[in-house]
C-alpha positions in Angstrom: 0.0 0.0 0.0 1.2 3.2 -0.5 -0.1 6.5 0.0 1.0 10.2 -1.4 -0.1 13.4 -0.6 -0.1 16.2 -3.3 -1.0 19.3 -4.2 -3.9 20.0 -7.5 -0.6 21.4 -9.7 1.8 18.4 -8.4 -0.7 16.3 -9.8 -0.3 14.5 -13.4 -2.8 14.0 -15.4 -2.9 10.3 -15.7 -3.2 11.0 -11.0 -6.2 13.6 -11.7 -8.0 11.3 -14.2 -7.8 8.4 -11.7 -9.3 10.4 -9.1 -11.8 11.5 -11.2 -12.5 8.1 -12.2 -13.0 7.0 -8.6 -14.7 9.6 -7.6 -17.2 9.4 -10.4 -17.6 5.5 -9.1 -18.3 5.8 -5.9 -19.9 9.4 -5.2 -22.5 8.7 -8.9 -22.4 5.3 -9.7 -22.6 3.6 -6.8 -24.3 6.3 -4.4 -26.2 8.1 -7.1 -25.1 11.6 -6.0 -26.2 13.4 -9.3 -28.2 16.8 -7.4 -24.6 18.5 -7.1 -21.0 18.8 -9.1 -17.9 16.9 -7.5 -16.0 19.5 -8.9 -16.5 22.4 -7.3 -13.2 24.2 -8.1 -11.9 23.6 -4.5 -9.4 20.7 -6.1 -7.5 23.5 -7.1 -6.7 24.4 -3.3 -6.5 21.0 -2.1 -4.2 18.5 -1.1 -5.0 15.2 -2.5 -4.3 11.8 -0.4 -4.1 9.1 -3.2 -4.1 5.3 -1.6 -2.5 3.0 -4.0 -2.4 -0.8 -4.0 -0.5 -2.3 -7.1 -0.3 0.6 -9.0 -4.6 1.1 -8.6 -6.3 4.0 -7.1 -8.2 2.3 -4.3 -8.8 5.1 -1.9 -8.7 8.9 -1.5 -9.6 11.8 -0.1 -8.8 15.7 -0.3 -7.8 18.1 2.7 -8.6 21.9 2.5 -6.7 24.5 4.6 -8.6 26.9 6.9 -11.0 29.2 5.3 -11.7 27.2 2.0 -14.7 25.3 3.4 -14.8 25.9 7.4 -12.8 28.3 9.7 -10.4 25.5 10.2 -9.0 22.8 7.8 -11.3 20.0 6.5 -11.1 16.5 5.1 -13.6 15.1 2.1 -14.5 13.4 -0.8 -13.5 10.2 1.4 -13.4 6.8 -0.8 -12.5 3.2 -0.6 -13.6 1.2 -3.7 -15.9 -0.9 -2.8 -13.8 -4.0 -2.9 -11.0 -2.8 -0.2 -13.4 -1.8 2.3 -13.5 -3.6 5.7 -10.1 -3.8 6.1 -8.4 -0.5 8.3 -7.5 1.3 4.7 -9.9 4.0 5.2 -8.8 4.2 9.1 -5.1 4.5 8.3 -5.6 6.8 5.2 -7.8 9.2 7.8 -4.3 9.3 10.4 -2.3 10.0 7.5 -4.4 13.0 6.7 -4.9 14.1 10.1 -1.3 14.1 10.8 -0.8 16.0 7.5 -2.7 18.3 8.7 -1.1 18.8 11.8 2.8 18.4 11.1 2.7 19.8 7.8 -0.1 22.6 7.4 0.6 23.1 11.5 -3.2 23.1 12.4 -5.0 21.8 15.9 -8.2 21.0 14.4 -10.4 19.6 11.7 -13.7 20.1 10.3 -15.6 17.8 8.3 -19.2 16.7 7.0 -19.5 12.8 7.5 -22.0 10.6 5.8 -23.6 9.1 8.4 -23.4 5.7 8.2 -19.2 5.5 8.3 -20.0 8.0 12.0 -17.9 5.4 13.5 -14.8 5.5 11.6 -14.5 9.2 12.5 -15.5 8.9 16.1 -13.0 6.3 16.6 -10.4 8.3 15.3 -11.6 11.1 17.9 -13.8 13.0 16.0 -16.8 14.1 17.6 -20.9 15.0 16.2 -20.9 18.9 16.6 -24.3 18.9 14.6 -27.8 17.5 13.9 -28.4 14.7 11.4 -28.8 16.5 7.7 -29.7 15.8 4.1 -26.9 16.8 1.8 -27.3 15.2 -1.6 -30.1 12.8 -0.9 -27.8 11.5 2.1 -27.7 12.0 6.0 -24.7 14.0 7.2 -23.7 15.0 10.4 -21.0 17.5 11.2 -18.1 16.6 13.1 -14.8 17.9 14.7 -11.8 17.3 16.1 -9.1 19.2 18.4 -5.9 17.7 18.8 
């Protein structure tokens, strides 16, 4: 497994495409999120967390400094194919991002909007609910937040 953090111009295009690609599967395909772009021009101002196994995109996610989406940095567009869930990737990817966030970008917190059904992953990772239950694309959210 590896896993590489990068910026949207430290990208190339054969990395973007594969995110897209993933993205597209999980977040239309397979959870029908149609009601709202996946590319909302914050990729530009992200860093992206690519999980690779045998050369394959199987998991990724983006992390926004503070002020792009919440007063503090953020973590979304979270994804395991299908096929590797179950198995920690997601779990590990998360504590690579947080820790990103905090050794690299230097930050003691993190905001995110988590689908509700993986709740648990982030709690266990010590994130806690900070909102109500909410609809956002057809799907229940719930905000959460961590302080290191």
């Amino acid at each position: 497994m590896t896993y590489k953090i990068k910026n949207f111009n430290d990208l190339s295009i054969d990395e973007f495409y594969e995110i897209a690609k993933v993205r597209y599967e999980v977040f239309v395909c397979e959870q029908v999120i149609t009601c709202e772009n996946d590319f909302d021009d914050k990729d530009k101002e992200a860093y992206h967390l690519l999980v690779c196994y045998k050369d394959k995109l199987i998991g990724y996610c983006r992390i926004l400094k503070a002020g792009v989406s919440y007063d503090a940095p953020s973590i979304g567009r979270v994804l395991i194919l299908k096929e590797y869930r179950g198995s920690g990737i997601a779990k590990e990817m998360m504590k690579k991002a947080m820790d990103f966030i905090f050794y690299k970008l230097e930050e003691n917190e993190i905001k995110l909007s988590a689908q509700l059904y993986v709740r648990n992953l982030y709690e266990a990772l010590g994130f806690e609910a900070v909102s109500d239950i909410y609809e956002e694309a057809g799907i229940d959210h719930i905000k959460m937040h961590y302080i290191k």
